[in-house]
C-alpha positions in Angstrom: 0.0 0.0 0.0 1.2 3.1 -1.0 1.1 6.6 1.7 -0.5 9.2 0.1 0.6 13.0 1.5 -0.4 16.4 0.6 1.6 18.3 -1.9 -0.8 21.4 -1.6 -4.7 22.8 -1.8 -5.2 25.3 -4.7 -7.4 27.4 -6.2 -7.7 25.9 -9.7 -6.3 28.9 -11.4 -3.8 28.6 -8.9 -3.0 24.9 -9.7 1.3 24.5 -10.8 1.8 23.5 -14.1 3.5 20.7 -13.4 -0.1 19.3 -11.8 -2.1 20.1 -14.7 -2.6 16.8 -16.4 -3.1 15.3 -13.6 -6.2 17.6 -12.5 -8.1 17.4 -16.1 -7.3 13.9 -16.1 -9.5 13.5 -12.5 -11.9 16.5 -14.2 -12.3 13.8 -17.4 -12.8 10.9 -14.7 -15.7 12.4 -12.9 -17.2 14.4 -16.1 -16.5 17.5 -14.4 -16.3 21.3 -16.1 -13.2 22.8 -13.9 -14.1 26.4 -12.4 -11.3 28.9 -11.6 -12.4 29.3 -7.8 -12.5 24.9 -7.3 -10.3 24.0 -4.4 -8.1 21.0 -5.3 -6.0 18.9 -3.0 -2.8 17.1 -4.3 -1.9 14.2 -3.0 1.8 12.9 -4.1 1.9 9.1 -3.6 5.2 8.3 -1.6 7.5 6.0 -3.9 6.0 6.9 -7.4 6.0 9.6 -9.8 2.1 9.6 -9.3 -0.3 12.0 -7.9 -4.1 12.1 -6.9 -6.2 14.8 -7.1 -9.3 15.8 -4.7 -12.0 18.2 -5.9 -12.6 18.9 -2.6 -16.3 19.8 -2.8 -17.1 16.5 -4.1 -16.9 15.3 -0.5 -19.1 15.5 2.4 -16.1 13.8 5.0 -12.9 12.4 5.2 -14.3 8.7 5.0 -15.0 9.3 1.5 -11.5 10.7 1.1 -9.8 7.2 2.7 -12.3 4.8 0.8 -11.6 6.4 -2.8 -7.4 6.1 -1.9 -7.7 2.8 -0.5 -9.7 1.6 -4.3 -6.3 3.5 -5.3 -4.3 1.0 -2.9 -3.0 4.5 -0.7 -3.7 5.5 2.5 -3.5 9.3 3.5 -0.7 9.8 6.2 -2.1 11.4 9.7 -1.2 15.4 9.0 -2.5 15.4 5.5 -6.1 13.6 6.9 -5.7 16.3 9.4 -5.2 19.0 6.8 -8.0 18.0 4.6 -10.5 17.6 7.7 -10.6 21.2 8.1 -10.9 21.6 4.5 -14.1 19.5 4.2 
């Protein structure tokens, strides 16, 4: 299982280059029309290249955050699950 920790929350105008693809990928997943003012959590997955991206209000808790990484094989590490509590 892989340990999934927060590389940052952004604005989606905001969002670094470098995680672009990797937000319109997720967008194309869940059929979703990015807006500017989305907040977006980034998730780098310890040991790979890889990372996962939250639209954060397309959650109502953090349970739904753990059960959507763990179908990813991930598990969010204790400061990022507290991070994204106070987000959700």
């Amino acid at each position: 299982m892989f340990i999934a920790t927060l590389g940052g929350i952004f604005r989606f105008k905001d969002v670094p280059e470098e995680y672009g693809p990797y937000v319109q990928f997720k967008a194309t997943l869940e059929k979703r029309e990015v807006q500017e003012d989305d907040e977006i959590a980034i998730l780098d997955i310890t040991g790979t290249d890889s990372h996962h991206v939250l639209f954060l209000d397309s959650y109502d808790n953090i349970d739904q955050v753990k059960e959507e990484l763990k179908e990813a094989d991930a598990k969010v590490n204790h400061t990022t699950l507290k991070i994204l509590e106070g987000h959700l």
